[in-house]
FIGUNU-324556 format. One record per residue: residue number from 0; residue in three letters; x, y, z of N, C-alpha, C, O in turn. Coordinates in steps of 0.1 Angstrom, whole numbers, always signed. Layout:
N
resi | resn | n.xx | n.yy | n.zz | ca.xx | ca.yy | ca.zz | c.xx | c.yy | c.zz | o.xx | o.yy | o.zz
NUM | ALA | X | Y | Z | X | Y | Z | X | Y | Z | X | Y | Z
...
//
This chain:
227
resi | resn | n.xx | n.yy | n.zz | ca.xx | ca.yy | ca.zz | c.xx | c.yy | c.zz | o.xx | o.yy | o.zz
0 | UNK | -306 | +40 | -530 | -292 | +38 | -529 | -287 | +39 | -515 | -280 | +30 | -511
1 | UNK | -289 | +49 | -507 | -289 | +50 | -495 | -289 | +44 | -486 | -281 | +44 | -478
2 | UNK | -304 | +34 | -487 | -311 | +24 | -478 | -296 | +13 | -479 | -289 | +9 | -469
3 | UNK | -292 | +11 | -491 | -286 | -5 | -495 | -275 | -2 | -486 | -269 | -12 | -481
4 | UNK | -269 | +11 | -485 | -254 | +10 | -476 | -262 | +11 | -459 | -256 | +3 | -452
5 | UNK | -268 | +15 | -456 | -272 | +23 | -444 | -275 | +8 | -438 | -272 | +6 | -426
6 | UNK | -280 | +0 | -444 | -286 | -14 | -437 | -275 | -25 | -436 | -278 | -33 | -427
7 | UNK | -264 | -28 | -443 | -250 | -36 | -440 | -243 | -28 | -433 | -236 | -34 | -425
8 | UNK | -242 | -18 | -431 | -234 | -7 | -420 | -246 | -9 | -407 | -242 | -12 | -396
9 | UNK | -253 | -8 | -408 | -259 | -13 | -394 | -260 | -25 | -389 | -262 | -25 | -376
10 | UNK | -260 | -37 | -395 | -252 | -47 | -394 | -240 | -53 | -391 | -238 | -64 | -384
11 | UNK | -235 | -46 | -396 | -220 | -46 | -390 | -220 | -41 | -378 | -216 | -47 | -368
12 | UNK | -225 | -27 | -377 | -222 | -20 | -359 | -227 | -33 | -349 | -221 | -38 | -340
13 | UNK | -241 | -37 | -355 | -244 | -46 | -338 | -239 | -57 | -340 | -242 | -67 | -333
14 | UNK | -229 | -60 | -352 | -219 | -71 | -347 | -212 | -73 | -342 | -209 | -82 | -335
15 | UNK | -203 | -56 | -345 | -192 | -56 | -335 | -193 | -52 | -323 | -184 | -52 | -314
16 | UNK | -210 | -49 | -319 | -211 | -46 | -307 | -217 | -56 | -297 | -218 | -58 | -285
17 | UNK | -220 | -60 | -304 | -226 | -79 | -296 | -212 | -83 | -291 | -212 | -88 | -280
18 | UNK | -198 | -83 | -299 | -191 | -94 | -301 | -187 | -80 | -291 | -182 | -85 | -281
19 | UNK | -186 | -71 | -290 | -178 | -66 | -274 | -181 | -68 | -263 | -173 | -69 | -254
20 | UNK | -194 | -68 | -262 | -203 | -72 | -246 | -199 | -88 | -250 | -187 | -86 | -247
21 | UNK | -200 | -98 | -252 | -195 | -107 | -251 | -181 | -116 | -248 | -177 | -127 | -244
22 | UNK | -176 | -105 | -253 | -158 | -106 | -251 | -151 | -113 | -259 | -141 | -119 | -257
23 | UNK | -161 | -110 | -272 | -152 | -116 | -289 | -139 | -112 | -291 | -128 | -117 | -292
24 | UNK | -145 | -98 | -292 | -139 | -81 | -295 | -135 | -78 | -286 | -140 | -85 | -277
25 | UNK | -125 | -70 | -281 | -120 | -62 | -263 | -123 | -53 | -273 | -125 | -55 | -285
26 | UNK | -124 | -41 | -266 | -127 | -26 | -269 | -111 | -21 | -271 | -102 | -30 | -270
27 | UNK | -106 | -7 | -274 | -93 | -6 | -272 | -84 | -8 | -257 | -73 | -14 | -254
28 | UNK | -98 | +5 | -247 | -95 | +1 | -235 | -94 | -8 | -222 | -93 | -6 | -210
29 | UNK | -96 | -20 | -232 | -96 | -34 | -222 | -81 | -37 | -224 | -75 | -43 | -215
30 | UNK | -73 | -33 | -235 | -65 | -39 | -236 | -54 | -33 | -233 | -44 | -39 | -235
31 | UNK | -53 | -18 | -226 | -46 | -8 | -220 | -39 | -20 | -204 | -47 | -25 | -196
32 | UNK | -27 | -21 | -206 | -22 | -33 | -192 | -22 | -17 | -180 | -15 | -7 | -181
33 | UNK | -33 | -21 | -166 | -29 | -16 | -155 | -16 | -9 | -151 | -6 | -14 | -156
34 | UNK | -15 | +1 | -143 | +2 | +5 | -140 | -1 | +3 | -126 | -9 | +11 | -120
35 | UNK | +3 | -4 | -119 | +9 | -10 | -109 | +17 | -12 | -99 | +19 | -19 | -89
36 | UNK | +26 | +2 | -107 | +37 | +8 | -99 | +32 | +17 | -85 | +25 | +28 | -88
37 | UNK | +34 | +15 | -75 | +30 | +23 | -62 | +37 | +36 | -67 | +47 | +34 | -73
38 | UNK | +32 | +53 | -66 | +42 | +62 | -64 | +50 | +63 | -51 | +44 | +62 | -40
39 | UNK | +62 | +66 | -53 | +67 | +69 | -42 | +63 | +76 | -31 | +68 | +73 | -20
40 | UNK | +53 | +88 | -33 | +48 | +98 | -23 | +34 | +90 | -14 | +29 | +92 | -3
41 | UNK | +30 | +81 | -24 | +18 | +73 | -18 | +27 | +61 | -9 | +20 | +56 | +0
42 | UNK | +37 | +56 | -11 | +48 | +48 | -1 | +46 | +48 | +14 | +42 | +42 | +25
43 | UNK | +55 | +62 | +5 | +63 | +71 | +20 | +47 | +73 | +30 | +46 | +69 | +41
44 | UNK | +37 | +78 | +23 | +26 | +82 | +31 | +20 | +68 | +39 | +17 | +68 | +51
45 | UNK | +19 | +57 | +30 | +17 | +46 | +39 | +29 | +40 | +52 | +26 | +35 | +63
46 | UNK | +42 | +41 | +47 | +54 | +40 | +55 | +44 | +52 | +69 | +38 | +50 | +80
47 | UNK | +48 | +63 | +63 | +46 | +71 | +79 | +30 | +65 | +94 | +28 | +64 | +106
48 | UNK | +25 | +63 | +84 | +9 | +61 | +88 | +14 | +46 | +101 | +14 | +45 | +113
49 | UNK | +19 | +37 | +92 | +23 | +30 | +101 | +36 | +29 | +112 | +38 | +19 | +119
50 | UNK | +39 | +35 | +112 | +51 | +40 | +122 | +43 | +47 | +135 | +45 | +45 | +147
51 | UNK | +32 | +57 | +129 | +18 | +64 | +140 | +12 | +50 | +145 | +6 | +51 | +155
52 | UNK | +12 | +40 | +141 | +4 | +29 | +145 | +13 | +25 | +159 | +9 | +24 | +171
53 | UNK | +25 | +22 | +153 | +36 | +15 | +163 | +30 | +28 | +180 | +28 | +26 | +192
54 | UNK | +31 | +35 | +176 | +32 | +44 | +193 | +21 | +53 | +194 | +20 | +53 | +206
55 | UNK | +13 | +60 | +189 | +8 | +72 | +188 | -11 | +63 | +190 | -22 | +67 | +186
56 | UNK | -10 | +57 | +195 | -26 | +50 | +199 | -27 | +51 | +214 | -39 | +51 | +218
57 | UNK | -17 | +51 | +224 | -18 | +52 | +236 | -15 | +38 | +243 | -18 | +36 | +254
58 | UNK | -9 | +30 | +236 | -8 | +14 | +239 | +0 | +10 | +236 | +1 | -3 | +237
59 | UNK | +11 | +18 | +232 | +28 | +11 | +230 | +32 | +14 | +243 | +30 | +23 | +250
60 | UNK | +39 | +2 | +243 | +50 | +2 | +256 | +61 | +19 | +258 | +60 | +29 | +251
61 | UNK | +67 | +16 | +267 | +72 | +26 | +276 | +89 | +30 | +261 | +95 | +40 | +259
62 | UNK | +89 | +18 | +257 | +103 | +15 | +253 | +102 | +18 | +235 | +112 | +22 | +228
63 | UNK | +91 | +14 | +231 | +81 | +14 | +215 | +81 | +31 | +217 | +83 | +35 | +205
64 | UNK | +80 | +39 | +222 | +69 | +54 | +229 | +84 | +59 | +224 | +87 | +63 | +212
65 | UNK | +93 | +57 | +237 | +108 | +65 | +231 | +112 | +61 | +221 | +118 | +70 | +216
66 | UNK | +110 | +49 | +212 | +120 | +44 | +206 | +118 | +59 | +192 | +127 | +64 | +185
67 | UNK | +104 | +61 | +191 | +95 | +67 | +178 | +95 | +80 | +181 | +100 | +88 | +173
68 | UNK | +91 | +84 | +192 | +88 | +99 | +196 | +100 | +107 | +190 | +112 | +106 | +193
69 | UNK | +95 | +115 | +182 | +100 | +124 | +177 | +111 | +125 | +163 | +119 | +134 | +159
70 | UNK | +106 | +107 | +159 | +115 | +106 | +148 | +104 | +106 | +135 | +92 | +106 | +137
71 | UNK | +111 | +107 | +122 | +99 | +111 | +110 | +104 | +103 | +101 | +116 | +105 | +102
72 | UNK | +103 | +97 | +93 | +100 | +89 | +80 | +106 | +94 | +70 | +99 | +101 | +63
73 | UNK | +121 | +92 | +65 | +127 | +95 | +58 | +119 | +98 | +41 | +113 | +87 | +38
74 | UNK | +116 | +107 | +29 | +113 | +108 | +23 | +114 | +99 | +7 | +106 | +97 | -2
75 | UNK | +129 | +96 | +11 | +135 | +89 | -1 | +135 | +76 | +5 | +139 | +75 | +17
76 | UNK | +133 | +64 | +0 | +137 | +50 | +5 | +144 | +44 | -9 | +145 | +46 | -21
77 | UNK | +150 | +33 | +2 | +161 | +21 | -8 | +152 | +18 | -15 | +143 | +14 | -7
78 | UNK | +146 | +19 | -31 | +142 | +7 | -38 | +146 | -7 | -45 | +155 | -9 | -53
79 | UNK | +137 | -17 | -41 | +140 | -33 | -38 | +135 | -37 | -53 | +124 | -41 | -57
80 | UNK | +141 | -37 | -57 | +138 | -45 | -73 | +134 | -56 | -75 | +138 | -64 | -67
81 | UNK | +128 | -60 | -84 | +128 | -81 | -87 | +134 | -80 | -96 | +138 | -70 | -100
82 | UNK | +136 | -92 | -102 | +149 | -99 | -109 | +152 | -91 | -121 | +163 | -89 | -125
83 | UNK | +138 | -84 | -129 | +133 | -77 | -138 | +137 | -69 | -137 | +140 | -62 | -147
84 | UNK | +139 | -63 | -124 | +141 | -45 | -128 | +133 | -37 | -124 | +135 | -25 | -122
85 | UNK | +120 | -48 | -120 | +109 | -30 | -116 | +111 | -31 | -101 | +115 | -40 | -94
86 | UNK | +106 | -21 | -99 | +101 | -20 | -84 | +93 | -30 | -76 | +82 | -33 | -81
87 | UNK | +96 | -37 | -66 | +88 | -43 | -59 | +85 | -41 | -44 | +76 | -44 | -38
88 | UNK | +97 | -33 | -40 | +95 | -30 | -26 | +102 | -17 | -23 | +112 | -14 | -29
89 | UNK | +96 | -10 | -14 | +105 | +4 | -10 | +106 | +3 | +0 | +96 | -2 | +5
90 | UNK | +118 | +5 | +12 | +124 | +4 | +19 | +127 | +20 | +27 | +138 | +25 | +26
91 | UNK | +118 | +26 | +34 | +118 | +39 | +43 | +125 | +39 | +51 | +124 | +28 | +57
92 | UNK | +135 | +48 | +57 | +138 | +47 | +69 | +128 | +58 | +79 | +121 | +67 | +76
93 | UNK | +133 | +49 | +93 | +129 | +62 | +99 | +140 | +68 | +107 | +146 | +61 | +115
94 | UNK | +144 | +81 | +106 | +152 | +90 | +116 | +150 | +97 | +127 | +140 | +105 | +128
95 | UNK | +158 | +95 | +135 | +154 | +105 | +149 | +169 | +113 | +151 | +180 | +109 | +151
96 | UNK | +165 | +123 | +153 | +181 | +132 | +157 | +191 | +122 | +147 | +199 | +113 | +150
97 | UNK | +186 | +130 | +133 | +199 | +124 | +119 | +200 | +109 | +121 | +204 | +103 | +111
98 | UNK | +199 | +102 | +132 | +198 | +85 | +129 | +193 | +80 | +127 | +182 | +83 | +133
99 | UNK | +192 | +65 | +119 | +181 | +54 | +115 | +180 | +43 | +126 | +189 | +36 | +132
100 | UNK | +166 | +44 | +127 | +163 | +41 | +142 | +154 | +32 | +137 | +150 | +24 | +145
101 | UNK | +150 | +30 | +125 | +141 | +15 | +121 | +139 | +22 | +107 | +144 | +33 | +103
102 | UNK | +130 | +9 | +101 | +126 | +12 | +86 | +116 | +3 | +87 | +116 | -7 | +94
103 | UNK | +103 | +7 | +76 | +89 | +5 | +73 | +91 | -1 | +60 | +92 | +8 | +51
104 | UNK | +92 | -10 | +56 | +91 | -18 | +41 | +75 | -22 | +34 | +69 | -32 | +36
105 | UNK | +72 | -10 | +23 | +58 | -12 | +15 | +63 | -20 | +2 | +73 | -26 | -2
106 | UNK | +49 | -16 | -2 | +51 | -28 | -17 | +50 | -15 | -26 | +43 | -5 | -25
107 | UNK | +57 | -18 | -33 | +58 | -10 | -46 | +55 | -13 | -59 | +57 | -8 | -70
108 | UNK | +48 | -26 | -55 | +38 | -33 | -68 | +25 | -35 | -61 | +26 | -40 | -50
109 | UNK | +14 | -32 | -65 | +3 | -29 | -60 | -2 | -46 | -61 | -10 | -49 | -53
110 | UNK | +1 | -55 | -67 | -1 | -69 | -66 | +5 | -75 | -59 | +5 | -87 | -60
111 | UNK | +13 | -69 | -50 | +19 | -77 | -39 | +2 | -79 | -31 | +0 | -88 | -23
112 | UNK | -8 | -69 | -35 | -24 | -72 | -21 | -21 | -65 | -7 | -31 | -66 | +1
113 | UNK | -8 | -58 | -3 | -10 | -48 | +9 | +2 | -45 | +7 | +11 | -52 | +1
114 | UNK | +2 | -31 | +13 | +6 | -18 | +15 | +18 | -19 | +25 | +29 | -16 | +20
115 | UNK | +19 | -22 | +36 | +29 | -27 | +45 | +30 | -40 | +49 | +21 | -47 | +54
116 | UNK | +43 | -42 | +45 | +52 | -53 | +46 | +56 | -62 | +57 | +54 | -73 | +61
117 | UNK | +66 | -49 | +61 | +72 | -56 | +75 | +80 | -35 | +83 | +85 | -25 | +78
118 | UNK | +76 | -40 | +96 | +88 | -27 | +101 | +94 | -34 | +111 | +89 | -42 | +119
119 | UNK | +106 | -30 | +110 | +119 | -35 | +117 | +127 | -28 | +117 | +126 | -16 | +114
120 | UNK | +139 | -34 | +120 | +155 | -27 | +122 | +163 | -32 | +111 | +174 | -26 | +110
121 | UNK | +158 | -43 | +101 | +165 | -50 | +92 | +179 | -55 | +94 | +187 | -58 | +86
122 | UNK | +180 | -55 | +105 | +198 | -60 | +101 | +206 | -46 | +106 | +218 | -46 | +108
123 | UNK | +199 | -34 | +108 | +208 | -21 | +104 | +215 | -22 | +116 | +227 | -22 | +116
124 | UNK | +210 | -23 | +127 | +209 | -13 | +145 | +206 | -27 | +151 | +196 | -27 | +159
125 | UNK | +210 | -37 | +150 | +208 | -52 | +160 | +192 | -51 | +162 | +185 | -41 | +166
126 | UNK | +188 | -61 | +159 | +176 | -70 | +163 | +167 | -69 | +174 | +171 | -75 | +184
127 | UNK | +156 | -61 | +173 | +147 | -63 | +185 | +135 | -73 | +180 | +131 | -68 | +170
128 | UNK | +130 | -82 | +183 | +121 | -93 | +179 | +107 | -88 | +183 | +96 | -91 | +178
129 | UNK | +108 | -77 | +197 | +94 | -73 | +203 | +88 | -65 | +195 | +76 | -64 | +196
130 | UNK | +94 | -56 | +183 | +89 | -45 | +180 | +92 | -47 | +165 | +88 | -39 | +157
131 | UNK | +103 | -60 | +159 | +106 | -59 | +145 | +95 | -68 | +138 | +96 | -80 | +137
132 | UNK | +85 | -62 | +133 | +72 | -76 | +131 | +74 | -73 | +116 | +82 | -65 | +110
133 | UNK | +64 | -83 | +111 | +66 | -84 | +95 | +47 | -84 | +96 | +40 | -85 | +106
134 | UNK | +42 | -83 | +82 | +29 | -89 | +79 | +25 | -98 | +70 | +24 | -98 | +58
135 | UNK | +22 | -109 | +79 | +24 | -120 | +72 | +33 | -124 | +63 | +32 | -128 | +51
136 | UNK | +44 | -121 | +73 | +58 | -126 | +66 | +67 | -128 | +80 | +69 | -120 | +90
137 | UNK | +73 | -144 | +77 | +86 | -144 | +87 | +94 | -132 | +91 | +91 | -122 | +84
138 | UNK | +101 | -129 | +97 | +108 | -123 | +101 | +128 | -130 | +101 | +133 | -137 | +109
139 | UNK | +132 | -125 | +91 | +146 | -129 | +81 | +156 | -125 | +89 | +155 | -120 | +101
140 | UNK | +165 | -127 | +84 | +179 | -126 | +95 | +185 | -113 | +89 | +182 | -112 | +77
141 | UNK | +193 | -103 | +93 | +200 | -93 | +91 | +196 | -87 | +77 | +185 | -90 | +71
142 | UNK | +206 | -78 | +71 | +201 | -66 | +65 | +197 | -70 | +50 | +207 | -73 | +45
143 | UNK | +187 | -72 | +41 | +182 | -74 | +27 | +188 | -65 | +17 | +185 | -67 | +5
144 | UNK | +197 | -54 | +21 | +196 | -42 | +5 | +204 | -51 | -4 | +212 | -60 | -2
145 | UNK | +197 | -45 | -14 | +197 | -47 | -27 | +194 | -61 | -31 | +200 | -64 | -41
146 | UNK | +186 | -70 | -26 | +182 | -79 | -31 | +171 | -80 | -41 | +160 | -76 | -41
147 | UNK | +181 | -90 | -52 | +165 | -87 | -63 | +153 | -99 | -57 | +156 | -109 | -51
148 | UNK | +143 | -95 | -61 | +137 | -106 | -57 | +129 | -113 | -71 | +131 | -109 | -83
149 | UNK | +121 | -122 | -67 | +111 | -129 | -77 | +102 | -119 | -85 | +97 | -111 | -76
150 | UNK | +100 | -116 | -94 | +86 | -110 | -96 | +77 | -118 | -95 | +76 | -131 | -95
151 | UNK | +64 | -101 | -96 | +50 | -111 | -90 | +47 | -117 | -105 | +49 | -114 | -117
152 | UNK | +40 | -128 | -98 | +33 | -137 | -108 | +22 | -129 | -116 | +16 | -119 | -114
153 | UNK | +22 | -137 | -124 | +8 | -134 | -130 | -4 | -141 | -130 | -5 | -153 | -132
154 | UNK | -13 | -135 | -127 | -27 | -140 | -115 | -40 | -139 | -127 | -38 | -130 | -135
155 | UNK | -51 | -145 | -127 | -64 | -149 | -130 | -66 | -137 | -128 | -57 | -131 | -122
156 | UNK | -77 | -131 | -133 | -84 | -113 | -136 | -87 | -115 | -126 | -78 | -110 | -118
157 | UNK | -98 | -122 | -119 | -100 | -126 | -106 | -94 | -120 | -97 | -97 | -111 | -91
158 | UNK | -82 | -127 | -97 | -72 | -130 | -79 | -64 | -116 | -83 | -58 | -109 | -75
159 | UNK | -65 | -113 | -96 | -53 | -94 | -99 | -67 | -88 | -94 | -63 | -85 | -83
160 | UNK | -77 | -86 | -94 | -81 | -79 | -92 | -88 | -80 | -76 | -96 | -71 | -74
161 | UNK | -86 | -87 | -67 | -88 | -89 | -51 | -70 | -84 | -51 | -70 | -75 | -42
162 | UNK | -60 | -86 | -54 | -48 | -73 | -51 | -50 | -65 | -48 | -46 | -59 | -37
163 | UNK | -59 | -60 | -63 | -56 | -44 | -63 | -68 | -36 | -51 | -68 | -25 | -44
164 | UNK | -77 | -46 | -52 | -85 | -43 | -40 | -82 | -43 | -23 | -86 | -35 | -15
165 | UNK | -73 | -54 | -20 | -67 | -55 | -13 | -56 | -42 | -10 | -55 | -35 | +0
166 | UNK | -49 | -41 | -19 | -41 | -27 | -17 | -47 | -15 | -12 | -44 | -8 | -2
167 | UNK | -60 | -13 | -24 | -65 | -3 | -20 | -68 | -1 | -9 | -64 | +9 | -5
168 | UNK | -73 | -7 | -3 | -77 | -8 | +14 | -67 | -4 | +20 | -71 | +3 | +30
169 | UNK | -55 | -4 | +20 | -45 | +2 | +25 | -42 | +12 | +22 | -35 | +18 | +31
170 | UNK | -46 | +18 | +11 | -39 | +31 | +4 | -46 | +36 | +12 | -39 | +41 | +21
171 | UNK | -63 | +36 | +12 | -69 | +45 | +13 | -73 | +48 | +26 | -79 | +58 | +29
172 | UNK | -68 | +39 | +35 | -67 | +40 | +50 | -55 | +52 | +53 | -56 | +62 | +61
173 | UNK | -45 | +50 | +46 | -28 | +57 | +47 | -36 | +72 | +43 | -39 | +79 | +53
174 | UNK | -39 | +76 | +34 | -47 | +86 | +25 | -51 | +91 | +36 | -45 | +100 | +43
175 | UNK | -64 | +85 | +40 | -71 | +93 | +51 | -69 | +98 | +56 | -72 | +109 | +56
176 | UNK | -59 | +91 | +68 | -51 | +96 | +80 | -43 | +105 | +79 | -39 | +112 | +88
177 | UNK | -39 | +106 | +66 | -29 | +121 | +65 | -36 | +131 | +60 | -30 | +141 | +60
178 | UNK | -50 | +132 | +54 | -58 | +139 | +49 | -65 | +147 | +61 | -66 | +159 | +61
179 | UNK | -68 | +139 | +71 | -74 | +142 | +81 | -62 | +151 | +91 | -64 | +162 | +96
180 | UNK | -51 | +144 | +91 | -40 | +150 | +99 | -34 | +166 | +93 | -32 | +175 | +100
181 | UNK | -32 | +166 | +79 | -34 | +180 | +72 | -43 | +187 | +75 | -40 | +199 | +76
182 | UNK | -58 | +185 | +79 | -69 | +193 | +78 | -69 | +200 | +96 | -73 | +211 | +100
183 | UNK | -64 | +189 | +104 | -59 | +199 | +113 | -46 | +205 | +118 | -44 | +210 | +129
184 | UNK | -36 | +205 | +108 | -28 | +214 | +105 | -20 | +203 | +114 | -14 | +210 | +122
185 | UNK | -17 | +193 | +115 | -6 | +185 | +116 | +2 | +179 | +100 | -2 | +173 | +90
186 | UNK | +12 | +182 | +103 | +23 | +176 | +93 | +33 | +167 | +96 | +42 | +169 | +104
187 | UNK | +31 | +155 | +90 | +37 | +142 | +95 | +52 | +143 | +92 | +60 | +135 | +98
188 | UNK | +56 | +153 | +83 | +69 | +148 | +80 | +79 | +155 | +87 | +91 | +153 | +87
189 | UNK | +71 | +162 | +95 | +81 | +166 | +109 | +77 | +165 | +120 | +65 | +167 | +119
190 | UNK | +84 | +160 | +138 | +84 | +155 | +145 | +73 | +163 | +153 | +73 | +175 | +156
191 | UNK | +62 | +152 | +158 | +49 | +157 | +163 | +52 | +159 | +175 | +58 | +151 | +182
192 | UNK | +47 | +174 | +180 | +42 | +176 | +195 | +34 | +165 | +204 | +27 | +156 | +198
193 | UNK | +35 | +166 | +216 | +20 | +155 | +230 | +6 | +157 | +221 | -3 | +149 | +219
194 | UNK | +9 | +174 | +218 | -11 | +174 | +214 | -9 | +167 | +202 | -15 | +157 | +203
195 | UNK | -3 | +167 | +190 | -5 | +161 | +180 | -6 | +148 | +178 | -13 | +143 | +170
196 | UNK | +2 | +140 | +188 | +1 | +127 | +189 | -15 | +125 | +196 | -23 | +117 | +191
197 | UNK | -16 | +132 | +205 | -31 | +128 | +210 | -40 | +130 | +198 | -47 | +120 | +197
198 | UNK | -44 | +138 | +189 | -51 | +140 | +180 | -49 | +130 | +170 | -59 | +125 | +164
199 | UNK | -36 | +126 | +167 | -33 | +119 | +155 | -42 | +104 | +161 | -48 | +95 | +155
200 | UNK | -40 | +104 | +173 | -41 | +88 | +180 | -64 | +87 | +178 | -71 | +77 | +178
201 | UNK | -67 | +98 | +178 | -82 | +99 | +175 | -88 | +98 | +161 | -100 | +96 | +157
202 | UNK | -76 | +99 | +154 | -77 | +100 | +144 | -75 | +87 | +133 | -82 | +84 | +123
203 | UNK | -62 | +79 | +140 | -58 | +65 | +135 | -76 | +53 | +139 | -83 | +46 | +132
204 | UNK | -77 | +57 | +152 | -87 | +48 | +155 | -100 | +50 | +146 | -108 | +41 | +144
205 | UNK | -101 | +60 | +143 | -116 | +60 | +133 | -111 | +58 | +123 | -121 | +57 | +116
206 | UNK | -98 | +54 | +112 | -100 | +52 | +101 | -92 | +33 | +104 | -92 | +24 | +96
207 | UNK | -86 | +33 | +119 | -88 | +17 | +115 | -101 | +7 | +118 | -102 | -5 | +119
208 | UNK | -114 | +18 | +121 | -126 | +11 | +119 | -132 | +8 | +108 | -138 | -3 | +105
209 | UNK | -131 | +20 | +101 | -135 | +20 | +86 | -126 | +10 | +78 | -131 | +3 | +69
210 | UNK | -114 | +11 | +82 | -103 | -2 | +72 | -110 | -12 | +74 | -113 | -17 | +64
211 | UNK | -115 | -19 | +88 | -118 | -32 | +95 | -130 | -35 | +82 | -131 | -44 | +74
212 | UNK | -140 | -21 | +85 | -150 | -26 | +75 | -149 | -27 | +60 | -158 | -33 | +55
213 | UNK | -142 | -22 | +52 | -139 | -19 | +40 | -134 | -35 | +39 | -137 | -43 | +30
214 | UNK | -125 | -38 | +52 | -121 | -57 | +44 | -131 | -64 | +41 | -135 | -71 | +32
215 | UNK | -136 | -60 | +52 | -147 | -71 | +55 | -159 | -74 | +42 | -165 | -84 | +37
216 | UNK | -159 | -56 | +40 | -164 | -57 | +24 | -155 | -66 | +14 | -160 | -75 | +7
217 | UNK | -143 | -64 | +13 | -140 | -72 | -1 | -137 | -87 | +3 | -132 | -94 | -6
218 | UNK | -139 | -95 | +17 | -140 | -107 | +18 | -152 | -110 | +14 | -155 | -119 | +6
219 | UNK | -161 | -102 | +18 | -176 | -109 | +14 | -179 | -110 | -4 | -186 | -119 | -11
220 | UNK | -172 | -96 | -9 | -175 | -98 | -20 | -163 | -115 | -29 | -167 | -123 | -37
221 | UNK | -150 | -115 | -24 | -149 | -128 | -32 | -149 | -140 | -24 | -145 | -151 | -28
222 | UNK | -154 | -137 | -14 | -154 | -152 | -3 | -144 | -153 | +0 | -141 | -165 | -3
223 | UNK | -135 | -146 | +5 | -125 | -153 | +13 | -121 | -142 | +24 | -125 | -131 | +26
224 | UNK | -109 | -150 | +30 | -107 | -151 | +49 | -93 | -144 | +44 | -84 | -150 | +38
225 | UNK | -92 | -129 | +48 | -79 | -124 | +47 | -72 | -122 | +60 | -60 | -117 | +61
226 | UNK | -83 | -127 | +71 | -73 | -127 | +83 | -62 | -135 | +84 | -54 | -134 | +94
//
């Protein structure tokens, strides 16, 4: 009696398990949808990281040097919605002595494929063109708040998943540099001393080596040219 159940129940298991490795069946957790929302604290951490890029390498101009020195990366930013509702972009300021002296715009949908957007003056404090850059993105006329925008598309598992890879590369670049900057007792969210900047500036260059190479890994793995 035993045998007769024990042998259609084993039949069944490697049916349904054939038909999951083949992708008859999804399992439950194939079908769990990604969360894609950036947190705010991972933002802000990529916002600050790049603001250290603009001056703190030893290669910003005389005018880039003052404009930054000693301003810090507001905590809270405007968030930029799409038409939907969700988050798509966060909008940081940065302050120096209580004023907003530029802003760092991330993605707040990890399918945007990178981390920083554009830093500029937006419209707030008149237009500087030398220092308002975008990435790979035009550079728009005066101030954006509160614009909804498009949401992101929806992309081939493929091309969502070179996003999320692409993002990551950024996260984990942002990550580092503050990881590394904590470990020697620098704290970015207030205004760094000469030595800190010199240290942070030793610091940015070894993890934008590692970034360089980490792309370079995920072009090779899907063939393509993200310069």
């Amino acid at each position: 009696m035993n045998s007769r159940i024990i042998t259609p129940l084993t039949s069944v298991a490697l049916i349904v398990t054939c038909a999951i490795v083949c992708g008859c069946v999804a399992p439950d957790k194939q079908c769990i949808a990604v969360n894609t929302t950036v947190p705010l604290e991972r933002g802000w951490t990529q916002a600050a990281v790049a603001v250290l890029e603009l001056f703190a390498q030893g290669e910003a101009g005389e005018a880039t040097y003052d404009r930054f020195n000693g301003s810090v990366v507001s905590p809270e930013p405007l968030i930029l919605p799409d038409s939907g509702g969700d988050p798509l972009y966060y909008r940081f300021f940065v302050r120096k002595n209580g004023e907003t002296v530029y802003a760092v715009q991330v993605s707040a949908n990890k399918l945007l494929g990178k981390t920083v957007t554009r830093i500029g003056d937006f419209g707030y404090i008149g237009r500087n063109e030398s220092v308002d850059m975008t990435v790979n993105e035009s550079i728009s006329n005066g101030a954006e708040s509160g614009v909804a925008y498009t949401p992101v598309p929806s992309y081939s598992n493929e091309y969502t998943q070179l996003m999320l890879d692409c993002w990551d590369v950024g996260d984990i670049y942002a990550q580092s540099v503050v990881r590394d900057a904590e470990n020697a007792g620098i704290d970015l969210s207030t205004p760094l001393s000469d030595e800190d900047l010199e240290i942070i500036g030793a610091i940015l260059w070894e993890h934008i080596r590692q970034r360089e190479e980490r792309i370079r890994e995920v072009e090779e793995n899907y063939r393509v040219n993200l310069t």
